[in-house]
C-alpha positions in Angstrom: 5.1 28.5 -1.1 2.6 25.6 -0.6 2.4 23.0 2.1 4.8 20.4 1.2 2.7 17.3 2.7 -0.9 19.1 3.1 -2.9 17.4 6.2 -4.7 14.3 5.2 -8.4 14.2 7.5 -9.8 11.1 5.1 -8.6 8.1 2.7 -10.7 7.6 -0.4 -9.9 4.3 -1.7 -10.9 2.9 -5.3 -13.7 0.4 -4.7 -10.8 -2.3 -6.6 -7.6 -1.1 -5.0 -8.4 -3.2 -1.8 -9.0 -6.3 -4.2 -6.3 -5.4 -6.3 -4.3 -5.4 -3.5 -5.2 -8.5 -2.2 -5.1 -10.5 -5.4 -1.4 -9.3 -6.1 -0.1 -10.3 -2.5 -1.9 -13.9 -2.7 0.4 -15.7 -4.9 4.1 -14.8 -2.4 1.3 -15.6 0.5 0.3 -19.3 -1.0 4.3 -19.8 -0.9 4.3 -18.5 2.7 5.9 -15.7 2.1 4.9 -11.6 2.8 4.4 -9.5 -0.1 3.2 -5.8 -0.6 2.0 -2.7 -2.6 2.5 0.6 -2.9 -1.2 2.9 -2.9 -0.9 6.1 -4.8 -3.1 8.8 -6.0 -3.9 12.7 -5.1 -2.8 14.3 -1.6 -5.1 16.4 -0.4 -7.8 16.9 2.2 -9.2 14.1 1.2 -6.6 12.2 -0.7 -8.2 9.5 -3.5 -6.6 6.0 -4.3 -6.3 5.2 -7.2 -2.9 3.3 -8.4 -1.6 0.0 -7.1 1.7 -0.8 -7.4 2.7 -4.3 -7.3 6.4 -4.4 -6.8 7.9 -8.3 -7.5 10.6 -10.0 -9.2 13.9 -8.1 -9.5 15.2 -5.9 -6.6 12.0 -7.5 -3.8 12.9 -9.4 -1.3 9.8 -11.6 -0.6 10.6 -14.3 1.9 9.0 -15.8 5.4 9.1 -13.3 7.5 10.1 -10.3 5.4 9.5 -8.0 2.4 12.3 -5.6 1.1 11.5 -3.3 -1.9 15.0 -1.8 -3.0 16.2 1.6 -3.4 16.2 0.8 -7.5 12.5 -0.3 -6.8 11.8 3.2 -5.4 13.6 5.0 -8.0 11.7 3.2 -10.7 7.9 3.8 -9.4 9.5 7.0 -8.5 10.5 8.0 -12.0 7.0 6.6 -13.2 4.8 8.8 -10.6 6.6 12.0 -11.5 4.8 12.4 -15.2 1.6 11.5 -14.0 1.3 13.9 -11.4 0.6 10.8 -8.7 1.6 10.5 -5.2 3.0 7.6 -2.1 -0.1 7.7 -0.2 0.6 4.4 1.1 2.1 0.7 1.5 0.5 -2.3 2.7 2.4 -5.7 3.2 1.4 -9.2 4.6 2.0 -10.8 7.6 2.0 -14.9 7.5 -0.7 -16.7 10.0 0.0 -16.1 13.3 2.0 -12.7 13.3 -0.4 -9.9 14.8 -0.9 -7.2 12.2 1.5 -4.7 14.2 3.9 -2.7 12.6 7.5 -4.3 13.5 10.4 -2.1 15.2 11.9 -2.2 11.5 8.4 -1.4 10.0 8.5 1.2 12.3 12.2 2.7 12.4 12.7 2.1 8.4 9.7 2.9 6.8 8.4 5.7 5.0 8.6 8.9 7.3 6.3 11.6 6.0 3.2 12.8 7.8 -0.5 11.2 6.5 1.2 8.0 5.2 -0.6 5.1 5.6 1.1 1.5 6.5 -1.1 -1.1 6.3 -0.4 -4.8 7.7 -3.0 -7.8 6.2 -2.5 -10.8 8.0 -3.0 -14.4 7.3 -0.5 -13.9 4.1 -2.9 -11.9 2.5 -6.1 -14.1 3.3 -7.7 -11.4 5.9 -10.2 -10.3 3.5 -12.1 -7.9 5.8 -9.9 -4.6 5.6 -11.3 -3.9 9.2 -9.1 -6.4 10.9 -5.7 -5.2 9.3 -3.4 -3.4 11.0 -3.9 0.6 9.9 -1.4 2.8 10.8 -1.2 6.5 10.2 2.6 8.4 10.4 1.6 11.4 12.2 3.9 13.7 14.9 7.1 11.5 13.7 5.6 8.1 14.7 3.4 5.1 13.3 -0.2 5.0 15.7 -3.1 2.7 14.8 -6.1 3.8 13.3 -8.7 2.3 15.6 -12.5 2.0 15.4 -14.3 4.3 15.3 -11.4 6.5 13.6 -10.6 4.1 10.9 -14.3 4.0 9.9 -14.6 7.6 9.5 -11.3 8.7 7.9 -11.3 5.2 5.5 -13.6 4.8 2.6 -14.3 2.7 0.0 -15.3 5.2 -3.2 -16.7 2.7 -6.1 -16.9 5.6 -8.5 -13.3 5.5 -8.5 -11.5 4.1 -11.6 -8.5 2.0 -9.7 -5.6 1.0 -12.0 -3.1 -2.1 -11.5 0.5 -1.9 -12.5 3.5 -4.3 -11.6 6.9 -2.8 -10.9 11.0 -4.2 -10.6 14.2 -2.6 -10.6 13.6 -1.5 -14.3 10.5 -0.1 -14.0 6.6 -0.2 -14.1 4.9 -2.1 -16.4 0.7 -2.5 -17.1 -0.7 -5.7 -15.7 -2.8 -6.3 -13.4 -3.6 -10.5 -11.7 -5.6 -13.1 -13.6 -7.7 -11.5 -10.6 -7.8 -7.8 -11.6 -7.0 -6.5 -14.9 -4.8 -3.4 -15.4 -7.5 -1.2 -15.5 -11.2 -1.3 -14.3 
């Protein structure tokens, strides 16, 4: 029988997931509120990736000082993955201005729980462009840790080879379409 969650050592990301990501969080940001996306791709060694899941309108919570993707959400993207042999590798959301880029006690305590995922905080509602200053954080030994310099250096890249596609998702299901900022596919 194989490892359920194989050990993750390094993070290749599509050279367009991080802009992807960015451009779909933006437009919740502009109205002051947090926002997210879900990164998927391969798990392995070194996991690839290369899906961005933009989760808004029906069953996401965005407001001030929250975002809530709900259990419909999850099924739907979860249905979707399962054909295309993809995989959670991570979620990153927004903080507004002000708020460090910390995980919060909820972040923490109600998140997703399986070893080598990656929660990613931007902050600034999504206007921290440099993905150095965002708040990394690796689930590893049952607990959230920050990936620090020089660590997040060497266990994050940014592969440009990598073709990145953009999807949206709701409570009934996943749907092509990228931002007026990033297409579907690149």
């Amino acid at each position: 029988m194989g490892v359920i969650y194989p050990p993750i050592r390094q993070w290749d990301f599509a050279g367009g997931a991080l802009r992807a990501t960015l451009a779909g969080v933006r437009p919740a940001g502009s109205l002051c509120k947090e926002s997210g996306a879900f990164w998927l791709g391969d798990r392995a060694a070194v996991a690839r990736v290369t899906t961005v899941v933009l989760p808004s309108g029906d069953g996401v919570m965005e407001s001030s000082g929250r975002w809530q993707v709900s259990a419909e959400v999850f099924g739907s993207i979860s249905r979707w993955v399962t054909p295309r042999r993809l995989c959670l590798l991570g979620m990153a959301h927004t903080h507004m201005p002000g708020v460090p880029v910390r995980l919060s006690q909820t972040d923490r305590s109600h998140g997703v729980h399986v070893p080598g995922f990656l929660e990613i905080v931007i902050g600034n509602a999504g206007r921290d462009t440099d993905h150095r200053v965002w708040g990394w954080h690796v689930y590893e030994d049952g607990r959230y840790r920050r990936l620090l310099e020089p660590e997040l250096s060497v266990r994050i890249s940014l592969a440009f080879e990598i073709r990145i596609d953009v999807w949206r998702a709701d409570a009934h299901g996943v749907y092509p379409g990228g931002t007026d900022e990033q297409p579907n596919v690149q």
